[in-house]
C-alpha positions as CSV (number, residue, x, y, z in Angstrom):
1,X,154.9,219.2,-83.3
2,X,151.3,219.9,-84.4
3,X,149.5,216.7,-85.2
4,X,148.8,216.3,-88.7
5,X,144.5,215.8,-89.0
6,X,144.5,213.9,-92.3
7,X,147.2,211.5,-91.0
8,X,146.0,211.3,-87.7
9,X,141.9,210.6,-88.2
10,X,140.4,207.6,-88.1
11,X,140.4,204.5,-88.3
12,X,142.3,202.6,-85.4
13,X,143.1,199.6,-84.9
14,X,143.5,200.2,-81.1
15,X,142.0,201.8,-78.7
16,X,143.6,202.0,-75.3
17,X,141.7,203.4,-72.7
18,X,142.9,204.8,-68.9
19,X,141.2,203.1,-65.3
20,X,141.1,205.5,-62.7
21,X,138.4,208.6,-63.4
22,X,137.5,207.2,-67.4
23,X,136.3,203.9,-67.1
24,X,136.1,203.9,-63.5
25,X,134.8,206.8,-61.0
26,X,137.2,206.2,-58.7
27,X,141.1,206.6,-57.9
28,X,142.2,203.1,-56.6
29,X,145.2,204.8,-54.7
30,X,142.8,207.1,-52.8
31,X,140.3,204.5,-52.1
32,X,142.5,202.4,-50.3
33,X,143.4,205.7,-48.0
34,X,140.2,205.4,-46.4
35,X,141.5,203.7,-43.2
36,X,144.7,206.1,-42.8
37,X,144.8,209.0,-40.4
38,X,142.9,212.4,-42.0
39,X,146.5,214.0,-42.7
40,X,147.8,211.0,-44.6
41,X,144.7,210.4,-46.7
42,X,145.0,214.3,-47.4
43,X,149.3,213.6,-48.6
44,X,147.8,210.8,-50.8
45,X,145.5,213.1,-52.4
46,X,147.6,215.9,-52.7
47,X,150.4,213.2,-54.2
48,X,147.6,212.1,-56.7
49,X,146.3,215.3,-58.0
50,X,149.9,217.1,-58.6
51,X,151.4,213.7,-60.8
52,X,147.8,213.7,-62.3
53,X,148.3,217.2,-63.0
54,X,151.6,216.9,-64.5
55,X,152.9,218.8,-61.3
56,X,155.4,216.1,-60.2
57,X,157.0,213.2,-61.8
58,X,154.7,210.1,-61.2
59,X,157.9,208.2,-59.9
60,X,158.7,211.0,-57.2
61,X,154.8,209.8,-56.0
62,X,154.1,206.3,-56.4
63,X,156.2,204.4,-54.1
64,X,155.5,207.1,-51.3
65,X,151.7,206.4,-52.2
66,X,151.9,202.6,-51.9
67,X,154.6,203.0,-48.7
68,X,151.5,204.8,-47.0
69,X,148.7,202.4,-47.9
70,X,150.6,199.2,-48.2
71,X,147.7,196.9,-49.9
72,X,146.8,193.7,-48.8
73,X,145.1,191.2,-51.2
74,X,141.9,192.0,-49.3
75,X,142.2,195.5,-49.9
76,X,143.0,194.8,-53.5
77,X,139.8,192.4,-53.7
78,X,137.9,195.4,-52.2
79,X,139.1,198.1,-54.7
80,X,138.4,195.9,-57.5
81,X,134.9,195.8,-56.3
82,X,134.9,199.4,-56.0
83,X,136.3,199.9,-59.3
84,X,133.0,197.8,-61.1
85,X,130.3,199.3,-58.9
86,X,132.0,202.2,-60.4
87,X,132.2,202.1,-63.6
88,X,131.6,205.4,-65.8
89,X,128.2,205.1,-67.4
90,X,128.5,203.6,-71.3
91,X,131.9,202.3,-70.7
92,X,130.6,198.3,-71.1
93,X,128.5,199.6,-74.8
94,X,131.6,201.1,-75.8
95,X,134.1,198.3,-75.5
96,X,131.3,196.1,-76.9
97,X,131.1,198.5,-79.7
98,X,134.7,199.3,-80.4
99,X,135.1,194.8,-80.2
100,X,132.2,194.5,-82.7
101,X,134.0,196.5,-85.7
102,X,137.4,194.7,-84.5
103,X,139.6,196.7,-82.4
104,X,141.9,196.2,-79.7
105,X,140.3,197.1,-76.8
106,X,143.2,197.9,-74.3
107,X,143.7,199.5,-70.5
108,X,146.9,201.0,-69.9
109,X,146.9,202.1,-66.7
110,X,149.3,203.3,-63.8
111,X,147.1,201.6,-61.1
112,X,147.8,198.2,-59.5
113,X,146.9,194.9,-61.7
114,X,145.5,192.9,-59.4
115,X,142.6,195.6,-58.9
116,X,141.8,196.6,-62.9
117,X,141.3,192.5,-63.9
118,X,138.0,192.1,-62.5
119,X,137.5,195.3,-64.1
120,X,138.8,194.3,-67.3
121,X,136.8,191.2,-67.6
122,X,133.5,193.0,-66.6
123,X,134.0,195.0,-69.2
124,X,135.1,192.1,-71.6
125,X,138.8,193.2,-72.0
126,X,141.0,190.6,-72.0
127,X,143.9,190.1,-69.2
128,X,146.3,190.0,-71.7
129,X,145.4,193.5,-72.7
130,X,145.6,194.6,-69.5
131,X,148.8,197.1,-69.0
132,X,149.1,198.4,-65.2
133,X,151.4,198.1,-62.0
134,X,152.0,194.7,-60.3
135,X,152.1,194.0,-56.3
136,X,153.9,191.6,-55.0
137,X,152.3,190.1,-51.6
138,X,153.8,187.9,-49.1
139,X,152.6,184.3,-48.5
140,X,149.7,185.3,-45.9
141,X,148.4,188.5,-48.6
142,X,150.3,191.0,-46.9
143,X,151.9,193.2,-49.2
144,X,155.8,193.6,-49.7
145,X,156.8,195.8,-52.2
146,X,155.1,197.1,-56.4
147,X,156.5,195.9,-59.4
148,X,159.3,198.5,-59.3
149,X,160.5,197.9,-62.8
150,X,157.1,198.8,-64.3
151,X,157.5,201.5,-67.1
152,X,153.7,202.6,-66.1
153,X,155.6,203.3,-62.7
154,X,156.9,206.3,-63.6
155,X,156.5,208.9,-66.2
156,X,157.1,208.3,-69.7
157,X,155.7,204.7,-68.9
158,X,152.8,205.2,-71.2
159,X,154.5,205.7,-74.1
160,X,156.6,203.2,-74.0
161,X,153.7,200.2,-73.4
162,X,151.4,201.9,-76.0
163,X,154.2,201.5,-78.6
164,X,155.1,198.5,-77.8
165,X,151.3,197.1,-78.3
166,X,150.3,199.6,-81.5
167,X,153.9,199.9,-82.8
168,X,152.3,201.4,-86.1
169,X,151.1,204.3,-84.3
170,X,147.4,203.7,-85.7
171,X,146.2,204.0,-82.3
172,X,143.8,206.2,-79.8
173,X,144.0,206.6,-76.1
174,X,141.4,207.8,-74.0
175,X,142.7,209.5,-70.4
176,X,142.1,212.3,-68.2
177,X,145.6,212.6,-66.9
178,X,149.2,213.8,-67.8
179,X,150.2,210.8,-67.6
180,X,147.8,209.8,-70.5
181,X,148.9,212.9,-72.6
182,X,152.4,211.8,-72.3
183,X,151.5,209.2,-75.2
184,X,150.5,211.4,-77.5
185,X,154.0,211.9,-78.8
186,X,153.1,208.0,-80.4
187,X,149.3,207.7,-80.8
188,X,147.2,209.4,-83.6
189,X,144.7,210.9,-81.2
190,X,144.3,212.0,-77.6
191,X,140.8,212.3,-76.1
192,X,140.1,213.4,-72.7
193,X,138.1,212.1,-71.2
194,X,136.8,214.8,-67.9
195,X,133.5,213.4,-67.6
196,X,134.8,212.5,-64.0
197,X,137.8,214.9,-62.5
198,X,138.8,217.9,-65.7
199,X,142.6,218.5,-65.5
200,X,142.7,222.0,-67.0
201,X,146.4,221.2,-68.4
202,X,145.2,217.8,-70.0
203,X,141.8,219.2,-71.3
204,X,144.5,222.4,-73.2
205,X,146.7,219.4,-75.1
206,X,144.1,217.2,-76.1
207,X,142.8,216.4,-79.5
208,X,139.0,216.1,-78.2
209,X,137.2,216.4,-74.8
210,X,134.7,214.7,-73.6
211,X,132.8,216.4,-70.5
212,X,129.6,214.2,-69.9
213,X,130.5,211.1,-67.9
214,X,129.2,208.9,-70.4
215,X,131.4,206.6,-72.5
216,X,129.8,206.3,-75.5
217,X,130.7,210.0,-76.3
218,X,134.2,209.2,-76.8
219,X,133.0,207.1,-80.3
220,X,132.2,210.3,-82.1
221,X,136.3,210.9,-81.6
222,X,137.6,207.3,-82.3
223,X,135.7,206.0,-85.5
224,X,135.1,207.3,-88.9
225,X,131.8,207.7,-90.8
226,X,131.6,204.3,-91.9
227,X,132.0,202.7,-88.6
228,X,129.3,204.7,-87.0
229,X,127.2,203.4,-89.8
230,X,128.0,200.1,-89.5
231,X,127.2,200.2,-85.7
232,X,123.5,202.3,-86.6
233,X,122.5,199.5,-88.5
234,X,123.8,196.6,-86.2
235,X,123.0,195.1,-82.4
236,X,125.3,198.3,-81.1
237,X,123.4,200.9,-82.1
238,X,122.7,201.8,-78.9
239,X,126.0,203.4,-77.5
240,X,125.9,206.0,-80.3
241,X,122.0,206.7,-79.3
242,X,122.3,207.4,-75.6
């Protein structure tokens, strides 16, 4: 069904906004390939790209992913260090923005929890609004198994945990994968974002695109005239300047 643009335009109350290649550089999952054989890191990636992609089912991939790389909670530590050094330009002004006219500022992502928090909090999102994949470790940090009952586990995950946190459908997400798109179906607008990886697919279905890896250029897409204004003439003004 074709969205309907008068319905559908701003405002929103919430904004939810995908980890891995939006508000991060990086794919965690890959990152923690880095020690694995070449031809396992490759099956990683190739597992990555096609769910990304909307090849295969995220379900058919993720438990393969996480049987390969098995994180500990060092690695976890180390890929949520990654994921802040890493951080797409603008994405701290435009949480800061969005906070400032009163949104929800949300992540909803299919990467692991423990790894987005530090993320979250650097960019001032609060753990609570933090929707991704848990990992359960043994007593010494090794790890055992993923939260296998996670909707954001497999696909159609999204839409389910977006509902459930905007049930009035006056919300926005901000992804660069199929897995993002699938929540369009309850969301009033879809930006990708392919400042980082473009996903031809993805890029087709959305509502807007955004193709410089910078942040701030999602705002354009996510707030009316008003709230632009109100930023111009406030502390914030910044993140519509750069």
């Amino acid at each position: 069904m074709e969205p309907n643009r008068d319905r559908d335009a701003p405002p929103y109350g919430t904004i939810f906004f995908d980890c891995d290649s939006t508000l991060s550089t990086i794919e965690g999952i890959d990152e923690l390939t880095s020690r694995l054989p070449e031809a396992a890191r490759a099956r990683v990636r190739e597992l990555t790209d096609a769910a990304m992609a909307g090849d295969l089912p995220l379900e058919r991939v993720f438990g393969e992913r996480l049987d390969a790389t098995r994180p500990s909670e060092a690695d976890l530590a180390e890929i949520a260090d990654r994921y802040v050094s890493t951080a797409v330009p603008g994405a701290r002004e435009t949480v800061a923005a969005l906070h400032s006219l009163g949104k929800e500022v949300h992540i909803v992502s299919g990467g692991l929890r423990p790894a987005i928090l530090p993320l979250a909090e650097h960019l001032g999102i609060t753990a609570e609004r933090v929707h991704a994949v848990g990992v359960k470790l043994d007593g010494e940090g090794s790890y055992v198994d993923f939260e296998r009952e996670s909707p954001l586990a497999r696909s159609g995950g999204k839409p389910e945990v977006v509902r459930a946190a905007a049930p009035d459908g006056r919300a926005a997400l901000v992804g660069d994968g199929a897995t993002d798109l699938e929540a369009r179906s309850v969301l009033a607008r879809f930006v990708c974002f392919a400042g980082v990886v473009e996903r031809p697919a993805v890029v087709a279905a959305a509502d807007n695109v955004v193709r410089e890896l910078d942040l701030t250029r999602t705002l354009q897409h996510l707030l009316t005239a008003d709230e632009r204004a109100e930023l111009e003439g406030g502390p914030h003004a910044g993140a519509l300047a750069r």
